[in-house]
C-alpha positions as CSV (number, residue, x, y, z in Angstrom):
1,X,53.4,11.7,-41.3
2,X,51.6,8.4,-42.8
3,X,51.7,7.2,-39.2
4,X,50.3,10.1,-37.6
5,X,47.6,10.2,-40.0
6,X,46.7,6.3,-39.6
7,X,46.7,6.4,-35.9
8,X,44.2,9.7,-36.3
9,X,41.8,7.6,-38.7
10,X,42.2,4.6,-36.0
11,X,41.3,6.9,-33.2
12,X,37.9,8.8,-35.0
13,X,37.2,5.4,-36.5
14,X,36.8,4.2,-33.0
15,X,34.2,7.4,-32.6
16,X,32.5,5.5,-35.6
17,X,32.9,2.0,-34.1
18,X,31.0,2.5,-30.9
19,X,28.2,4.4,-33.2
20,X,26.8,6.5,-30.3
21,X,29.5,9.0,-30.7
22,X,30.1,11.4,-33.6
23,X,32.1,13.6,-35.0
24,X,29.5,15.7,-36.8
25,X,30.5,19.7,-36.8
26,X,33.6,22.1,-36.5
27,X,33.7,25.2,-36.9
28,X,37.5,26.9,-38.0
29,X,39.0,30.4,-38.5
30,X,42.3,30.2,-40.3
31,X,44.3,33.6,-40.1
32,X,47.1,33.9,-42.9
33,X,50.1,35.8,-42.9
34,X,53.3,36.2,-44.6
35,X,55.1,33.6,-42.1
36,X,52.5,32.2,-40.5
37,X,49.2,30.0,-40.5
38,X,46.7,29.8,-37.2
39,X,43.9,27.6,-36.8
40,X,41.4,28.2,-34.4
41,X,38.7,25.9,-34.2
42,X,35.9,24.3,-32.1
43,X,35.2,20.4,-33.0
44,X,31.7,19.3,-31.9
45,X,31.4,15.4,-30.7
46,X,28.0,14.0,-29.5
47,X,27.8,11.4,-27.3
48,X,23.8,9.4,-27.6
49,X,25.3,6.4,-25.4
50,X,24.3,6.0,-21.5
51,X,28.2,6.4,-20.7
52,X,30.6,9.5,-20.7
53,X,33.8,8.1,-23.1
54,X,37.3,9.5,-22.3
55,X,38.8,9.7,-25.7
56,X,42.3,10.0,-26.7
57,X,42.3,11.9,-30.1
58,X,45.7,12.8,-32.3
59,X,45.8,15.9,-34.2
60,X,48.2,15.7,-36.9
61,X,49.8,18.9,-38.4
62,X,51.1,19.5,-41.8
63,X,54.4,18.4,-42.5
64,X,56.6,19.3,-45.8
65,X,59.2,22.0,-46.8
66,X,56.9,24.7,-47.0
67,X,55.9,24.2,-43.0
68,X,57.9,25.1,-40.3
69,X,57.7,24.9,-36.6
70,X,54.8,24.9,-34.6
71,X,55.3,27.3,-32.1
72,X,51.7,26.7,-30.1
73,X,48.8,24.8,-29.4
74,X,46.0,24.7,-27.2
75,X,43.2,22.7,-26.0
76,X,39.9,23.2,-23.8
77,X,36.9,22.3,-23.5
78,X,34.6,25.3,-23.9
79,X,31.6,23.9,-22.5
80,X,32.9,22.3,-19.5
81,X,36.3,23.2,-17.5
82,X,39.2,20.9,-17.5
83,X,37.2,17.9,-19.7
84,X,39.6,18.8,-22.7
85,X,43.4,19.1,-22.9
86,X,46.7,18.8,-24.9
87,X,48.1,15.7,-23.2
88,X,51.6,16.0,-24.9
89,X,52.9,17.6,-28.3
90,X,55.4,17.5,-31.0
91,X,55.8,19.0,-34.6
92,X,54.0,15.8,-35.7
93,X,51.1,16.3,-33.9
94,X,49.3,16.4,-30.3
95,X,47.7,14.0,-28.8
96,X,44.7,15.6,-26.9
97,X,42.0,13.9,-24.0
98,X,38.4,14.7,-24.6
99,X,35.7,13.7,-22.1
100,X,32.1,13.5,-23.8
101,X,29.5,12.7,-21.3
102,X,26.6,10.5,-21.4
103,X,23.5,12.2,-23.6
104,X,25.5,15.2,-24.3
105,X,27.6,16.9,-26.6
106,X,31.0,18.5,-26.2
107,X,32.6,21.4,-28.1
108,X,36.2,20.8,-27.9
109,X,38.3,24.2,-28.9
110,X,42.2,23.3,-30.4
111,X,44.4,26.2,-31.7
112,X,47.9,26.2,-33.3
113,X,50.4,28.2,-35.1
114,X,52.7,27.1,-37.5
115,X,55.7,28.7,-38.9
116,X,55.7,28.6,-43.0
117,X,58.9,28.6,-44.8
118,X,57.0,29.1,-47.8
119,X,54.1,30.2,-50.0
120,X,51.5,27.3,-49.3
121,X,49.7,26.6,-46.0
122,X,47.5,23.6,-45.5
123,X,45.2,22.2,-42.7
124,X,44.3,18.4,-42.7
125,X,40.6,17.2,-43.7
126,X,41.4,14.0,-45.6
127,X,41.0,12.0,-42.5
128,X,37.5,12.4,-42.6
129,X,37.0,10.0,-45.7
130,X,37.9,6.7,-43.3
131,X,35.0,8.0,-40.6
132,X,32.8,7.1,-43.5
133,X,29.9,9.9,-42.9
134,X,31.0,13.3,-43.0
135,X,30.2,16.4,-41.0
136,X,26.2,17.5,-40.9
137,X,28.1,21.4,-40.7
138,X,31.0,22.7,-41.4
139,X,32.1,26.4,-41.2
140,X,35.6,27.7,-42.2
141,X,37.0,31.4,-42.8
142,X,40.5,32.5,-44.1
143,X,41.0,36.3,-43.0
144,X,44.5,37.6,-44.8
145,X,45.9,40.5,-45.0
146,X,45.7,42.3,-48.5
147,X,49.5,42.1,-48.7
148,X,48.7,38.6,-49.7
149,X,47.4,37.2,-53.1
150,X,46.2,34.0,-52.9
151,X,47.2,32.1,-56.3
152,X,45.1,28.4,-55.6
153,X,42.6,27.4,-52.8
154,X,41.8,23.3,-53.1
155,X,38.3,24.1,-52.0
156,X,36.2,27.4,-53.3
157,X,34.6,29.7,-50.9
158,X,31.4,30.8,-50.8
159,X,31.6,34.9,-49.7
160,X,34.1,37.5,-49.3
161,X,34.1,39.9,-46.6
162,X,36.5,43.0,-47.1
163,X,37.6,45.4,-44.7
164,X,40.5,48.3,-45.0
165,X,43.1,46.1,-44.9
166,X,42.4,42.6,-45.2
167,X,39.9,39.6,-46.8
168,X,38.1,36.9,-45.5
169,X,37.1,34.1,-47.3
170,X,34.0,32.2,-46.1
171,X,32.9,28.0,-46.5
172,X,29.2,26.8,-45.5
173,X,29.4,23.2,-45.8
174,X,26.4,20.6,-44.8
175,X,26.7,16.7,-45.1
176,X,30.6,17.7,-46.4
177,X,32.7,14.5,-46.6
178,X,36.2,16.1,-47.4
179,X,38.5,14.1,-50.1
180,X,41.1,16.5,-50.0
181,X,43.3,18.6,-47.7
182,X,42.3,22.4,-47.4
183,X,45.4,23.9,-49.3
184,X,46.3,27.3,-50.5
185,X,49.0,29.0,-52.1
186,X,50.5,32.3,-52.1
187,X,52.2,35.1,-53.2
């Protein structure tokens, strides 16, 4: 897993190292249930440069005991057709292509699902501390249904929504510069 993230860091760093592209939003709704966690999310990259940049991005996935399988992922580029895809997968991690074109910006949208075997689900942010400038905005939201008690979150959210039958917790971050995974645990 030490691997996967390293070669992530290496490949955003690289975002960083060229200086006219960033890394600076995303935008994520996690959906909770007894046996599983989703993520859908749309990642924002701006290009400033004179040149379109074919990047070659790994996204890692959660590995421990409390994880299982991930059963499916997804990649596209909402903005443009075909400029964004899942170039090859594993349990580890998918490596992803992402085409940002010259003085533009693209929104990149990458779902999975994974399996828990467990009561603790996490999605990985730490990454983001080797870009060395965090994201201008960041939304999240956690919808669960009410089934579900969540014991520990590693970050505290900023509203509650409530329907009938489930909860959704909300996160409104600007200039956020994550030191920590987004964890939660529960019963």
């Amino acid at each position: 897993m030490k691997r996967y993230i390293f070669i992530l860091i290496y490949l955003f760093s690289t975002l960083q190292l060229f200086g006219e592209l960033r890394f600076y939003r995303e935008d994520l709704h996690f959906t909770l249930t007894d046996s599983t966690f989703s993520v859908d999310g749309l990642y924002f990259l701006r290009n400033s440069s004179q040149q379109t940049y074919l990047q070659h991005l790994f996204y890692p996935f959660p590995q421990n005991n409390s994880y299982g399988k991930v059963d499916t992922v997804f990649c596209e580029n909402i903005s443009r057709s075909d400029s964004s895809r899942v170039i090859q997968w594993d349990q580890n991690g998918a490596h992803l292509l992402v085409i940002i074109p010259a003085q533009d910006t693209t929104i990149a949208r990458i779902c999975y699902k994974q399996k828990l075997m467990g009561n603790k689900a996490e999605y990985i942010l730490e990454t983001t501390v080797f870009w060395e400038k965090g994201f201008e905005q960041a939304y999240y939201d956690l919808t669960f249904p009410k089934t579900i008690t969540i014991d520990s979150l590693s970050y505290l959210p900023d509203e509650l929504e409530e329907t009938e039958t489930s909860y959704k917790l909300i996160w409104k971050k600007k200039d956020f510069l994550p030191l920590k995974n987004f964890v939660m645990k529960f019963k």
